[in-house]
N, C-alpha and C positions, 0 to 999 in steps of 0.2 A: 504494500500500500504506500502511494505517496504523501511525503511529509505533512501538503498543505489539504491533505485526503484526513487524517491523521489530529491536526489541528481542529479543523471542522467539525469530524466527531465528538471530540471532546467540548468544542465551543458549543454544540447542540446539546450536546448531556448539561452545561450547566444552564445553559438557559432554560430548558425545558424541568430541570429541578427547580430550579427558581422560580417557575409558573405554579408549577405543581402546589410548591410551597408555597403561594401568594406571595409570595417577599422582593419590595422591589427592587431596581439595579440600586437604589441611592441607598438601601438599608445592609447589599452585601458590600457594594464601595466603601459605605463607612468602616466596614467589619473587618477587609481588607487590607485600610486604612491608603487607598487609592481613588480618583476624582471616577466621579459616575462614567463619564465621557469613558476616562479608560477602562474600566468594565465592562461597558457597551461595548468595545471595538474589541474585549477578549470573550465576546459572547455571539459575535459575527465571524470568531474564523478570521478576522484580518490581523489581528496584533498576536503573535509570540506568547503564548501564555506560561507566564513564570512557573517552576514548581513550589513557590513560594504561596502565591494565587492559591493555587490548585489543593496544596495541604489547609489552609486558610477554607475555604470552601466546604473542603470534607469534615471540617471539624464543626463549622456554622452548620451543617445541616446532620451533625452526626453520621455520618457515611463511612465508609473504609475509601481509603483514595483510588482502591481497585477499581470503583463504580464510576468512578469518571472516567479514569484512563481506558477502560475496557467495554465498560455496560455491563459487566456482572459482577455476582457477589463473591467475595473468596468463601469455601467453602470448607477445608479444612481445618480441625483443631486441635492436631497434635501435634502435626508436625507440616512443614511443606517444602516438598523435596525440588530440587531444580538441576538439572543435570548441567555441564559445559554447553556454553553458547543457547543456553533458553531461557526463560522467563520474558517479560513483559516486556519492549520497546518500547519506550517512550521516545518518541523521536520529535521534538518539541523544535529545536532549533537547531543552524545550520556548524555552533560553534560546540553543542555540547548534546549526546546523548547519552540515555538512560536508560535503562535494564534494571528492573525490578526483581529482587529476589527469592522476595517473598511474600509477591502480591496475591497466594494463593490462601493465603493462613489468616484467618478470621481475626479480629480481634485484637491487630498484633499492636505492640508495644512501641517498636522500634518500625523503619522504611531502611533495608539496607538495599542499597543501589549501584550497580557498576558503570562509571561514570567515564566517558571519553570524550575530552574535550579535545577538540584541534586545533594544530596551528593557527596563530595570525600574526601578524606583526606585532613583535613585544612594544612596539611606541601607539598602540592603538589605545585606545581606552579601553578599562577591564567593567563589562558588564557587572553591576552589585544588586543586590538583592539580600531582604530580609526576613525571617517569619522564627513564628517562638520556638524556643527548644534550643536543643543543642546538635552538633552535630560532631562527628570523627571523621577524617578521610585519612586514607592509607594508601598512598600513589603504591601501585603494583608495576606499572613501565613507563617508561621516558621521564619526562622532568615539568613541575608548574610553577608558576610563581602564582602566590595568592596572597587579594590584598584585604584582609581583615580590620575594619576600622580604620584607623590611621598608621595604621602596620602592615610591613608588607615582606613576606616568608619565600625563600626559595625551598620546594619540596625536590626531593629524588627516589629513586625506586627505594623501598625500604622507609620511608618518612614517613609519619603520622602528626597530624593536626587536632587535636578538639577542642572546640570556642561555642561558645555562646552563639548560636543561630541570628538573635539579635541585630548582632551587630552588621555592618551592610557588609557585605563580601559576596567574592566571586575570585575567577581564575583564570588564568592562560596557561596555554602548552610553551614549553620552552623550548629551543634548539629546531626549531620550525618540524617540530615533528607531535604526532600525538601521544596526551598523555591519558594515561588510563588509571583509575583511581577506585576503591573502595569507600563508597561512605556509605554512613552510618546515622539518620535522621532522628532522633529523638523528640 
């Protein structure tokens, strides 16, 4: 399926929960803490929807975040198995995708996520984003620089990070090559 196939879907799932639920764009905007305008254009399929957004969403309407990314419900509760190369794609944007690990397991606690972001010119701006909790990331190959608050970390294969969710951050692959990353969403 193509990416902007992809986005769509998921921009249909929350608008149509949002109907469901009577609740208007300006009451999830607030919830967000993003302008209506821009929730409007992440409920059209035209704008990039953060997975900041996304967990924010699933928590306002109590949901598992399965339900947006997919349309359905995770279904297991003891355990959820995931072999090499499967789970979930989330293929949201052109700089960073996402594979779900265990978006089969009800209930869960934690969103752990296998995260490939790509190259771009280290002099570009580093896309930040925020939402509660905490998170871990554990680069498994190549190299990222990430800019956390007013700090900013070079990672390498073997490096682990965990911070405050909070605070704005985001990342790049370094060495104009991709890097691929375990995190860990709380």
């Amino acid at each position: 399926m193509e990416m902007n196939e992809t986005i769509k879907q998921i921009a249909n799932r929350l608008k149509g929960l949002r109907e469901a639920a009577d609740t208007t764009i300006e009451t999830l905007a607030n919830f967000c803490e993003i302008s209506a305008e821009k929730y409007k254009a992440y409920e059209t399929g035209n704008l990039d929807i953060p997975i900041s957004i996304l967990f924010k969403v699933a928590r306002y309407f109590n949901i598992d975040m399965t339900v947006l990314l997919s349309g359905e419900e995770p279904h297991m509760h003891s355990y959820c198995f995931v072999r090499k190369n499967e789970g979930i794609r989330i293929e949201r944007s052109k700089l960073y995708n996402y594979k779900s690990l265990a978006y089969n397991f009800i209930h869960r606690k934690v969103e752990p996520m296998l995260v490939e972001v790509e190259p771009k010119d280290e002099n570009d701006s580093i896309v930040v984003n925020n939402h509660s909790g905490q998170e871990f990331n554990y680069v498994l190959e190549g190299r990222m620089k990430i800019h956390l608050g007013n700090k900013t970390f070079e990672l390498s294969e073997g490096d682990a990070i965990y911070f405050d969710s909070s605070l704005p951050h985001g990342m790049i692959a370094l060495d104009n090559k991709k890097c691929k990353f375990l995190a860990v969403i709380i």
